[in-house]
C-alpha positions in Angstrom: 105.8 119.8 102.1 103.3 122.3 101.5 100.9 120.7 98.7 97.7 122.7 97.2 94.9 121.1 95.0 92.8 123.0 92.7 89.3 122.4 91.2 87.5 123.9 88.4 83.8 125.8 88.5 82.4 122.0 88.5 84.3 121.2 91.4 86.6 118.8 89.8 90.0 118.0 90.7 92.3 119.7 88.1 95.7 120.7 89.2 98.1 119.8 91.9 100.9 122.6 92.7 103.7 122.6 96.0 102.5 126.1 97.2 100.1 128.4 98.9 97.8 130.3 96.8 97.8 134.2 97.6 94.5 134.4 97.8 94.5 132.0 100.5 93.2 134.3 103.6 90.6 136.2 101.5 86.7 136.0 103.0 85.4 135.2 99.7 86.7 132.0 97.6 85.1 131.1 94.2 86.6 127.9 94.1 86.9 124.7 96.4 90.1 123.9 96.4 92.3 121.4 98.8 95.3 122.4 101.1 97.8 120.0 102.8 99.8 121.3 105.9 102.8 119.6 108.0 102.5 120.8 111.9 106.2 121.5 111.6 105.4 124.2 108.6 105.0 127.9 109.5 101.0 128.0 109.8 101.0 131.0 111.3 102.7 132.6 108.3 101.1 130.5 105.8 97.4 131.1 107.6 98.1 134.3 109.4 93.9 135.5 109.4 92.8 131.6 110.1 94.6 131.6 112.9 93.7 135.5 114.2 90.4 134.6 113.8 90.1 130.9 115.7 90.6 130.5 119.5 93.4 128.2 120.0 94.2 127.3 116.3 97.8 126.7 116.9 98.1 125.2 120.0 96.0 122.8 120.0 95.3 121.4 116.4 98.9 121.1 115.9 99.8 119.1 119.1 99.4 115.6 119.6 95.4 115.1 119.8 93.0 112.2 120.2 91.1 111.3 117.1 87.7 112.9 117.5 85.7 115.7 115.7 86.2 119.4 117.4 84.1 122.3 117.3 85.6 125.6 117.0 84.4 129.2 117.1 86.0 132.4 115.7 86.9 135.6 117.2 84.4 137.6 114.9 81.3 139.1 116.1 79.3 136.8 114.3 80.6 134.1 116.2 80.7 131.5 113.5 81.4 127.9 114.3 83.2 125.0 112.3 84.5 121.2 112.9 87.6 119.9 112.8 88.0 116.0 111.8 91.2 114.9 113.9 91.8 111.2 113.2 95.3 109.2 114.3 96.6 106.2 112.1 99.6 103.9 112.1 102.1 103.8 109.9 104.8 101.2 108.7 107.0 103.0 111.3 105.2 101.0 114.1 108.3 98.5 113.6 110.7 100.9 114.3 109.8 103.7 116.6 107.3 104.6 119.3 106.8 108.0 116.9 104.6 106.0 113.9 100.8 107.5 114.2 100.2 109.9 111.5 97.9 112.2 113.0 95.5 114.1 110.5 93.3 117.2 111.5 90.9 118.1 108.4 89.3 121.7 108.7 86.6 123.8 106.1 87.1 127.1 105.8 84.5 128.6 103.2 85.2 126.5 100.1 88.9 125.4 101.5 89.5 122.3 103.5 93.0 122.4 105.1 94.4 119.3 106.1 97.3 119.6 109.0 99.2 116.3 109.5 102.1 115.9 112.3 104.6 114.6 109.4 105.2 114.9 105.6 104.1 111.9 104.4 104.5 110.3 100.6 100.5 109.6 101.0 98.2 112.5 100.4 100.7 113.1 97.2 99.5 109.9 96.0 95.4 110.8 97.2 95.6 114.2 95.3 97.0 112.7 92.4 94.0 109.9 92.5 91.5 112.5 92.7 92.9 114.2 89.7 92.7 111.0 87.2 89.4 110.8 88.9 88.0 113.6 86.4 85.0 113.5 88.5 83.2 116.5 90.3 83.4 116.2 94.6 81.9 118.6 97.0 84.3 119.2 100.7 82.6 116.6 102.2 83.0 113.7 99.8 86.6 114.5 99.4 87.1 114.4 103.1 85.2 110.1 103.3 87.7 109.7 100.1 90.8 110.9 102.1 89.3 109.2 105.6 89.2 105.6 103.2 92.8 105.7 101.8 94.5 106.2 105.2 92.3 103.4 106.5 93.3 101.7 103.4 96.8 102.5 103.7 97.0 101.0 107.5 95.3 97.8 106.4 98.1 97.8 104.3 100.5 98.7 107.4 99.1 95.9 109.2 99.3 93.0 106.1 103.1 94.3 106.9 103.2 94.2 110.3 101.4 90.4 109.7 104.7 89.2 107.6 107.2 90.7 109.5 105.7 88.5 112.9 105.2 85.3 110.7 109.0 85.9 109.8 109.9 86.3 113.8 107.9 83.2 114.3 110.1 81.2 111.3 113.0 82.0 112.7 112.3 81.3 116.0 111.1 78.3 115.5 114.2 77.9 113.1 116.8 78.5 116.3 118.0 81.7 114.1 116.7 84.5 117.0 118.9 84.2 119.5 120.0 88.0 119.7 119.7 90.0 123.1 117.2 92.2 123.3 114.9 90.5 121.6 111.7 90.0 124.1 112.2 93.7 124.9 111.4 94.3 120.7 108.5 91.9 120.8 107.2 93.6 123.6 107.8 97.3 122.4 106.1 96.0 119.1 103.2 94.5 121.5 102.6 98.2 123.4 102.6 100.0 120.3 100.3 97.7 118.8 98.2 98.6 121.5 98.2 102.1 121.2 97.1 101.4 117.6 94.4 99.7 118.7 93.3 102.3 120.9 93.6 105.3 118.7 92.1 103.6 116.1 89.0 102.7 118.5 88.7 106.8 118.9 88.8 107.0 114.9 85.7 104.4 114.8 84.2 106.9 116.8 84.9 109.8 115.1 83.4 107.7 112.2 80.9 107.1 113.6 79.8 110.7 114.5 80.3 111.8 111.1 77.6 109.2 109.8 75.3 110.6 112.4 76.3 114.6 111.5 73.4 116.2 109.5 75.8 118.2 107.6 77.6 114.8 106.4 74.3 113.4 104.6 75.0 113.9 101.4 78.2 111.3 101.5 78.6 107.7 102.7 81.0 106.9 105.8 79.9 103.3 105.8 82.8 102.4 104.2 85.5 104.2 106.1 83.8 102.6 109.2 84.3 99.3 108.2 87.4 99.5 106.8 88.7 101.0 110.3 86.7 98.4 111.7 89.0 95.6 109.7 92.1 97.5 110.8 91.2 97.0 114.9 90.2 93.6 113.8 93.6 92.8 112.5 95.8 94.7 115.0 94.1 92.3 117.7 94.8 89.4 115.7 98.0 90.8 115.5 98.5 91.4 119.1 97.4 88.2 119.8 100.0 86.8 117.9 102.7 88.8 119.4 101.9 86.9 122.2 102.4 83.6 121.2 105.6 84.6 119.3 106.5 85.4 123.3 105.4 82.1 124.4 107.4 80.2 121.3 110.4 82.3 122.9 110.2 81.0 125.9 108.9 77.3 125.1 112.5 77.6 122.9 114.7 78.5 125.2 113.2 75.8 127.3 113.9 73.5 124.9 117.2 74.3 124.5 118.3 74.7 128.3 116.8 71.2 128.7 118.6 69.9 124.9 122.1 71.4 126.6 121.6 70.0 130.2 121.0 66.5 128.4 124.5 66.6 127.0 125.7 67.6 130.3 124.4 64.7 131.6 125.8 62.1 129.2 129.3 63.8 129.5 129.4 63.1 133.3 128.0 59.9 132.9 131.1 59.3 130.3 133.9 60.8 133.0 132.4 58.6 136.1 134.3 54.9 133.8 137.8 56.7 133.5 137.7 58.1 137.1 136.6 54.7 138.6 139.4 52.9 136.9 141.5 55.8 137.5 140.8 55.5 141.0 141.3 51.5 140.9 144.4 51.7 139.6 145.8 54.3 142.2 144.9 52.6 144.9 147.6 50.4 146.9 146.2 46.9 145.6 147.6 44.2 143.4 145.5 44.3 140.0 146.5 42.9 136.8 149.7 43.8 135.0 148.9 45.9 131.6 151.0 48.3 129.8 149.6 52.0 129.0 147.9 51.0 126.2 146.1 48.4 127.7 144.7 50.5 130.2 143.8 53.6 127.5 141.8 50.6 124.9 139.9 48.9 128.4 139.0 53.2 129.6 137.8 53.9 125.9 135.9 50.2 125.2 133.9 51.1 128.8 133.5 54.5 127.9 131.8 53.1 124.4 129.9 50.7 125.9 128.8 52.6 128.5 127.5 55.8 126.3 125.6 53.3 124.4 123.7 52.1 127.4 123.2 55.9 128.8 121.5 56.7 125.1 119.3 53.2 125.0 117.9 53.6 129.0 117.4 57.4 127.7 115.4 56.5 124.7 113.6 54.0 126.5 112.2 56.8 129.1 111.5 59.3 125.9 109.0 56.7 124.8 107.6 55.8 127.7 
């Protein structure tokens, strides 16, 4: 959804409307304003002079990308220059899908700043409307560190979720309730796609990084987004870490219970070895004593009583030992 947010002469945030304004590919802008993208909207409709005038708008900002800040040049004879922040964060979709980083590629052009993300998502609604009950004036730059700390924010948040959902896994595996197939294959999809978090949000600490060191960025404070994105790597390792041991439970259970099952095994066959040795006595060609039927059945289940008894005390006796 196409989302555009306005600000006054003072440059603060004052309305938020689901459109395009018309004056959108005009040189000369009197106000700052904020636009949010998709990569699956028509940018070349929406931004048809943007992308004339900047070599390899479309195919490459709107592709799959690793986090890092880009440098671009126009087609004009001035040959201007501008960077493009492209930063890659998880989402809640990380439990679901190998498709769960929300890739976000932030852009000034004159007083605009265009953000281009690979999905709609619920979230820069939610930053545009917290600008707005800011009431306070921001320049391009600081609006940019504020968006950059609510999707760190947001996949801290992803990961606090991704936290509970192991720590339930773990419950119920130690509980004896997972015992569906397939499920070492989703602990270990979980485990590579935690990975790939990890690593994209390595390139984002980067990219933070550079823009604390960019003289253009002096006038705003990226401390914080670095270590919130430093938290978030901090947290997916722990996490990964975890996943891990949530393998090892797994196994150590399954263990358990092949051992638990081959245990009853055992007693059962020591149970059948009293009938067939009477069994056997009795059908050999010998003289033994005269009993009826249910002589014989009482004497087979008194041994088989007696004997379980004496398989469970020598069994306990090796468990302590």
């Amino acid at each position: 959804m196409i989302r555009t947010l306005s600000f006054d002469e003072n440059n603060v945030p004052v309305k938020l409307d689901e459109s395009i304004p018309s004056d959108i590919n005009e040189t000369v802008k009197t106000k700052q304003r904020w636009i949010s993208l998709r990569a699956h909207d028509d940018v070349r409709r929406i931004l048809p002079s943007i992308v004339m005038r900047t070599q390899s708008f479309v195919d490459d900002l709107l592709e799959e990308q690793r986090p890092r800040i880009q440098e671009y040049s126009t087609l004009e004879e001035n040959d201007e220059t501008y960077k493009v922040i492209i930063v890659k964060l998880p989402t809640i979709k990380i439990l679901e899908t190998d498709d769960f980083q929300l890739q976000v590629s932030l852009m000034i052009v004159g007083k605009t700043l265009i953000s281009i993300t690979n999905r709609d998502h619920h979230l820069f609604h939610q930053i545009m409307s917290k600008l707005i009950l800011r009431k306070k004036s921001m320049e391009i730059n600081q609006v940019i560190g504020f968006i950059l700390e609510e999707l760190a924010d947001n996949s801290i948040m992803v990961s606090a979720e991704i936290e509970d959902e192991i720590e339930r896994m773990e419950q119920n595996e130690l509980k004896g309730r997972i015992r569906a197939k397939g499920f070492l294959s989703r602990v270990t999809d979980l485990k590579g796609r935690l990975f790939e978090g990890i690593k994209d949000s390595r390139a984002d600490l980067e990219v933070a990084r550079e823009i604390i060191g960019d003289p253009d960025m002096t006038d705003v404070i990226f401390e914080h987004v670095e270590d919130r994105v430093l938290y978030l790597i901090d947290q997916l390792e722990s996490q990964r870490s975890s996943i891990n041991d949530l393998v090892n439970i797994h196994i150590s259970m399954a263990s358990h219970i092949m051992n638990q099952r081959l245990y009853n095994l055992t007693i059962i066959g020591s149970l059948m070895v009293i009938p067939t040795i009477i069994s056997g006595l009795f059908g050999m060609n010998v003289e033994l004593p005269p009993l009826t039927f249910n002589q014989i059945l009482l004497f087979i289940l008194v041994n088989m009583v007696i004997s379980y008894l004496l398989i469970r005390v020598i069994f306990r006796i090796d468990r302590v030992e």
